[in-house]
PLY file of the C-alpha trace (Angstrom):
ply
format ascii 1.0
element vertex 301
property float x
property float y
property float z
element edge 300
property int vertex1
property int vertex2
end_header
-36.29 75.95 82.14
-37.72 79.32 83.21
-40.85 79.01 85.18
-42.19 81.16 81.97
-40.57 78.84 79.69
-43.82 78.86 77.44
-44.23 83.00 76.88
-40.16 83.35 76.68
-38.13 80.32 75.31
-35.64 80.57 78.59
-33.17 77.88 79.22
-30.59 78.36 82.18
-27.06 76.38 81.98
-24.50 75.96 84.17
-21.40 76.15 81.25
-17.67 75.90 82.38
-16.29 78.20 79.64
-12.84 77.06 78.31
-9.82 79.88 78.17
-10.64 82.22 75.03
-14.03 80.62 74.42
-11.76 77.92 72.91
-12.68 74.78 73.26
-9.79 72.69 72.53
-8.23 74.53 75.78
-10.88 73.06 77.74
-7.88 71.29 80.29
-6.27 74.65 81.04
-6.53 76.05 84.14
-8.45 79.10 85.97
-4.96 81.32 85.76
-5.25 80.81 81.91
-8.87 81.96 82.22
-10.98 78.72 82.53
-14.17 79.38 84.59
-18.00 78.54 85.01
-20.82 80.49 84.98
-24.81 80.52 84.72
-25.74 81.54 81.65
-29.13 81.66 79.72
-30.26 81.17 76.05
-33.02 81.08 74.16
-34.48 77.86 72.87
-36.43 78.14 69.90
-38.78 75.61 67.79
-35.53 73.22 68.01
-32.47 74.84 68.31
-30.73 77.43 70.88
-29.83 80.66 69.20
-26.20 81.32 70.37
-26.74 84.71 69.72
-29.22 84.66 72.59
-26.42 83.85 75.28
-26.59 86.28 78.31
-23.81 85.67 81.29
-26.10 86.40 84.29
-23.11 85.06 87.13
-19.26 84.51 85.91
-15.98 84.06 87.29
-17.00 80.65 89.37
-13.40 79.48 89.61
-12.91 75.73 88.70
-9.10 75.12 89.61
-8.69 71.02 89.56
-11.41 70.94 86.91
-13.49 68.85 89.48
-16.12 69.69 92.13
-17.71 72.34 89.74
-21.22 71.79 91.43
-23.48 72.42 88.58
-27.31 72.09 89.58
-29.91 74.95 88.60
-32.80 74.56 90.36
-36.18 77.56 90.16
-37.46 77.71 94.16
-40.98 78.31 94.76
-39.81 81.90 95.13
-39.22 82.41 91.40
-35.61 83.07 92.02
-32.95 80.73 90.45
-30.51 78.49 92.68
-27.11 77.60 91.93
-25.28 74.34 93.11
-21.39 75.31 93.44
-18.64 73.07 94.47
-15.27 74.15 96.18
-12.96 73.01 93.26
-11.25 70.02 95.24
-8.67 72.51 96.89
-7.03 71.34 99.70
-8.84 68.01 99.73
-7.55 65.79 103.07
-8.13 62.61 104.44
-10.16 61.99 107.57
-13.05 64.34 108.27
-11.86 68.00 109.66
-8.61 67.25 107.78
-9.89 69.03 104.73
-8.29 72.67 104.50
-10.79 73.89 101.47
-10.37 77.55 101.53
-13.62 78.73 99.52
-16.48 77.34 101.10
-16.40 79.13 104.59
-15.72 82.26 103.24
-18.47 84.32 102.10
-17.14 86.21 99.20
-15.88 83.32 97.58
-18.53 81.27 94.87
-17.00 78.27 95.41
-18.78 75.74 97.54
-22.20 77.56 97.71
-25.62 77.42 96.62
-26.13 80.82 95.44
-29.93 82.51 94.97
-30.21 85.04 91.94
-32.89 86.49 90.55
-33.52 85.49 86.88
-31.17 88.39 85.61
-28.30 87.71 87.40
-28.91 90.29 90.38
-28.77 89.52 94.03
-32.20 89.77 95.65
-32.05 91.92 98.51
-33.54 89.76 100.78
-30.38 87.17 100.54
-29.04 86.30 103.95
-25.62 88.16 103.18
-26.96 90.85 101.00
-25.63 93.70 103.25
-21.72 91.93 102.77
-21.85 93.08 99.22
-19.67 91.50 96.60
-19.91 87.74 96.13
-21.72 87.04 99.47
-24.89 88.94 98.25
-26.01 86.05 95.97
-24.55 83.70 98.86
-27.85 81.24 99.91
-25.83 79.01 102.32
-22.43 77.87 102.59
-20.31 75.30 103.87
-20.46 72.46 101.27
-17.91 70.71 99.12
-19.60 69.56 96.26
-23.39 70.01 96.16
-24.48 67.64 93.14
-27.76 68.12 92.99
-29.97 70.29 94.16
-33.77 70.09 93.80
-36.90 71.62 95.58
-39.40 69.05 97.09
-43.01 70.13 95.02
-45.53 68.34 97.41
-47.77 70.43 98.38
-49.28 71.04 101.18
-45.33 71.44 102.56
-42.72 73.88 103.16
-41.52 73.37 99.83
-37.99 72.82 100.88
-34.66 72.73 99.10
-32.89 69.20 99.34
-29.46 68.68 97.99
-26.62 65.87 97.84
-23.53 66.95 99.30
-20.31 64.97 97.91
-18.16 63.69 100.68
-14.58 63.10 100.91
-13.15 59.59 102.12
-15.60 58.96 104.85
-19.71 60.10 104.17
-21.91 61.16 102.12
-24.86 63.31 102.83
-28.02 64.43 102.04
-28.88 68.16 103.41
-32.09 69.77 103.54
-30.67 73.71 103.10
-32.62 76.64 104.58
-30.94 80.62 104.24
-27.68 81.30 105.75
-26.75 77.74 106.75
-23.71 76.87 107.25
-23.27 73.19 106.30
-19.86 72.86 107.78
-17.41 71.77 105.07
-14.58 71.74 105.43
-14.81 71.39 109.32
-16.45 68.42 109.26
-17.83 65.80 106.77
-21.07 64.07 107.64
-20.81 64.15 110.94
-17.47 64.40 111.57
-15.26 65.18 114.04
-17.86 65.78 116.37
-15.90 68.52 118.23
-16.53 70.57 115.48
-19.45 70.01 113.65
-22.00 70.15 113.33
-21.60 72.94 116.02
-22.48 75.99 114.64
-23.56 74.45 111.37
-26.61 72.46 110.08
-26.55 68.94 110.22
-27.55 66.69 107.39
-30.54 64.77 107.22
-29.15 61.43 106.24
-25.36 60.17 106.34
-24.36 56.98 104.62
-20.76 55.15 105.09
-17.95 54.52 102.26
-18.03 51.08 102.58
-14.41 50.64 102.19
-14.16 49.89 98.39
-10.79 49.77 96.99
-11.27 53.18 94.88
-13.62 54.63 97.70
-15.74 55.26 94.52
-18.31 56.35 96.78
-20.56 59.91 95.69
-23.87 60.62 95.93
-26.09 62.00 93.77
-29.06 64.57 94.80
-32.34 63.40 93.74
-36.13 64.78 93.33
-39.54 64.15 94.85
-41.48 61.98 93.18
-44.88 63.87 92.47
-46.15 61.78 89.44
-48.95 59.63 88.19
-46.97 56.69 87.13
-46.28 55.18 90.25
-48.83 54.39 92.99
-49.92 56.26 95.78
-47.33 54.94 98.34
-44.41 56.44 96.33
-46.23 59.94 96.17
-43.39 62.39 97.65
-40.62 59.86 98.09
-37.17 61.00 97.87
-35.42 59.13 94.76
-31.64 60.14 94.51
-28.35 57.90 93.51
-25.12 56.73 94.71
-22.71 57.41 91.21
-19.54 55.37 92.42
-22.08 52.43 93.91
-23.96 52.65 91.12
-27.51 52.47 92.69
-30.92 54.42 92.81
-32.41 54.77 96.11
-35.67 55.69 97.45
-36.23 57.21 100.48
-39.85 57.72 102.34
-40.26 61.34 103.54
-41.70 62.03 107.46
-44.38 64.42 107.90
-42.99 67.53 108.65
-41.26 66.92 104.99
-38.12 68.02 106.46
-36.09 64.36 107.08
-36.19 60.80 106.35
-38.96 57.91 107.65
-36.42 55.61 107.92
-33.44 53.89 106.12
-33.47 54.24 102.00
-33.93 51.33 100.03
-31.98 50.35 96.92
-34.43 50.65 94.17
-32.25 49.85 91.50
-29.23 48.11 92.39
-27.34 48.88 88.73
-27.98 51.97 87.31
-25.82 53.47 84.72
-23.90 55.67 86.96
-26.67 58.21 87.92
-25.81 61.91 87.54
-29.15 63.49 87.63
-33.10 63.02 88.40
-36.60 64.39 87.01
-39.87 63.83 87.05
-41.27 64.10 83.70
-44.54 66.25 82.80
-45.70 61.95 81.61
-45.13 61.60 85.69
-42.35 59.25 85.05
-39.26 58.97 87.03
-36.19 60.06 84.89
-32.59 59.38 85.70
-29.23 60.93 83.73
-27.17 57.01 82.89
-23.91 58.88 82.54
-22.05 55.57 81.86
-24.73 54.10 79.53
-25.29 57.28 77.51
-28.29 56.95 78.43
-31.46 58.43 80.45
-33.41 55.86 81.72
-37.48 56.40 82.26
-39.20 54.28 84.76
-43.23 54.30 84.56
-44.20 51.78 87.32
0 1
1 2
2 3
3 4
4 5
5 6
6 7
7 8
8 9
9 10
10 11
11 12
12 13
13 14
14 15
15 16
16 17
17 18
18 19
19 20
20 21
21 22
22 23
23 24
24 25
25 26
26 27
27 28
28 29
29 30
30 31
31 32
32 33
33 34
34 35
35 36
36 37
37 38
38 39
39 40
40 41
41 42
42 43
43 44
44 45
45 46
46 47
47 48
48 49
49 50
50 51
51 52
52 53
53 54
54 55
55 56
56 57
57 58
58 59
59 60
60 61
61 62
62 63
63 64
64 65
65 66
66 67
67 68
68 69
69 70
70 71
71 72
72 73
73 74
74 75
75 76
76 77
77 78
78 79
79 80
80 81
81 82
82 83
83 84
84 85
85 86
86 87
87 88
88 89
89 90
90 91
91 92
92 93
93 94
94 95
95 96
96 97
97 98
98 99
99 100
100 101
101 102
102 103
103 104
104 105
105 106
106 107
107 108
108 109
109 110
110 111
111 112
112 113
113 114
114 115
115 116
116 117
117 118
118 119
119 120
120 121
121 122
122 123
123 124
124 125
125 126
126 127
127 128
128 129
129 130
130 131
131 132
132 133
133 134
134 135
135 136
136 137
137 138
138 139
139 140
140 141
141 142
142 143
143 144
144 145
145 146
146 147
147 148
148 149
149 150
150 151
151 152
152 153
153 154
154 155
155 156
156 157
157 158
158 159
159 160
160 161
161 162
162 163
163 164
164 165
165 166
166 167
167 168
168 169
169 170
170 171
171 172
172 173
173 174
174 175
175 176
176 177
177 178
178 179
179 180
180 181
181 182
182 183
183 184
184 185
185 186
186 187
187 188
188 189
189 190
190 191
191 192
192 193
193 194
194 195
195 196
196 197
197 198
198 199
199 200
200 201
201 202
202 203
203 204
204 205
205 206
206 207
207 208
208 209
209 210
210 211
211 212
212 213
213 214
214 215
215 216
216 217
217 218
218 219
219 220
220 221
221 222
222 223
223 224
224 225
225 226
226 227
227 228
228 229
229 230
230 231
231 232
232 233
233 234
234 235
235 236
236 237
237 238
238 239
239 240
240 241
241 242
242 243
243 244
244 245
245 246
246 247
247 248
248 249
249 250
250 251
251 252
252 253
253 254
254 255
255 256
256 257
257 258
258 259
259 260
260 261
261 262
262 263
263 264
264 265
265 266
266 267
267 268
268 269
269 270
270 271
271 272
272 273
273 274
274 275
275 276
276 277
277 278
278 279
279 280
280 281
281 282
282 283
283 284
284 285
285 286
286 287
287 288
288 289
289 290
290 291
291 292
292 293
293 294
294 295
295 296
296 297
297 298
298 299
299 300
């Protein structure tokens, strides 16, 4: 929702736009002109008006149909941040066996979080705004599927953004991404090899293991800050964020700086509808996106 949502009816959506605006060629690929983009509509007493639809960023390739990315998030800044994933290209095995060839370079979409204003336009103060092209709506760089992305509201703070990064075969991370980082993928992976990363790049925050399941159904799932009234005090600005292939919710306590974790997350709900997606609610409950349920689930207390 626009941060004006009330005065303008504003609704930003990241859309993967089938060939021809056709949906029943939805499975065919970028060379047949499948793509995503951020578009934005207007939402009125209970509808959308289609007619509303302007594309404010387009031709986000999506090759494999898979890491598309997808989180919109507004920063504190008023501009509008874009969660894009590297399309699965070139996928490996072990970490710094990956050969993804979007996310290091800087006029490529893929594999970015990008930072637009709410038309579409590159602000000029971007980190790469002087590269022109694609790398002036470029935030930071480096990642392979970030899924999602969220800024943390407590305030006093630095009002930082936090987002999940989808691993390969080995981690999973959680990154805390400031302008111009480079978070290393496809280099490294967590971690990983540490000859090359994090190096030059930003480390995450927190790492967690596949644990060696059969399908390695392991991916995380970036969460929010809890800033409610439902909960008690003690959860006030805890990080809550999900594990889709474990199927869990986790809760993580925030250190002081509001930049890291106070130690190791705890499982807050050990089944959980495969978790896609996290908000706190204007009721101050804790909302979670139960892909497999078809469900949200809302959790007061």
């Amino acid at each position: 929702f626009d941060p004006a949502f009330v005065a303008n009816g504003w609704v930003y959506l990241y859309q993967t736009e089938p060939p021809g605006g056709d949906p029943a060629r939805c499975a065919e690929g970028v060379d047949a002109g499948r793509r995503n983009r951020v578009v934005r509509v207007t939402l009125g007493p209970n509808t959308i008006d289609p007619a509303s639809l302007v594309v404010l960023v387009d031709g986000i390739r999506t090759d494999g149909g898979n890491h598309d990315g997808g989180g919109l998030a507004f920063g504190p800044d008023g501009m509008l941040y874009v969660g894009v994933g590297d399309t699965g290209i070139g996928d490996g095995g072990l970490p710094g066996e990956s050969t993804n060839p979007y996310a290091q370079d800087l006029q490529h979409l893929e594999g970015k979080i990008l930072r637009v204003a709410p038309d579409g336009t590159p602000p000029s103060d971007n980190p790469f705004a002087g590269l022109g092209g694609n790398a002036a709506l470029v935030y930071a760089y480096g990642l392979r599927n970030p899924f999602r992305v969220a800024f943390d509201p407590i305030l006093p703070g630095p009002r930082l953004l936090w987002a999940g990064d989808v691993g390969q075969k080995t981690w999973e991370e959680i990154d805390v991404v400031h302008a111009g980082d480079n978070l290393g993928w496809p280099q490294c992976e967590g971690n990983e090899p540490v000859a090359q990363c994090p190096g030059t790049t930003v480390p995450p925050v927190y790492v967690y293991r596949h644990p060696g399941l059969p399908n390695e159904s392991v991916s995380v799932t970036g969460g929010v800050h809890y800033d409610g009234a439902q909960f008690d005090d003690s959860y006030r600005g805890d990080y809550f964020f999900g594990d889709f292939g474990l199927d869990q919710v986790y809760r993580a306590e925030v250190d002081a700086t509001r930049d890291g974790f106070d130690g190791t997350p705890a499982v807050f709900a050990p089944v959980a509808g495969r978790p896609v997606d996290f908000f706190v609610g204007p009721d101050g409950a804790l909302y979670w996106v139960a892909i497999a349920d078809g469900a949200v689930v809302r959790v007061t207390q």
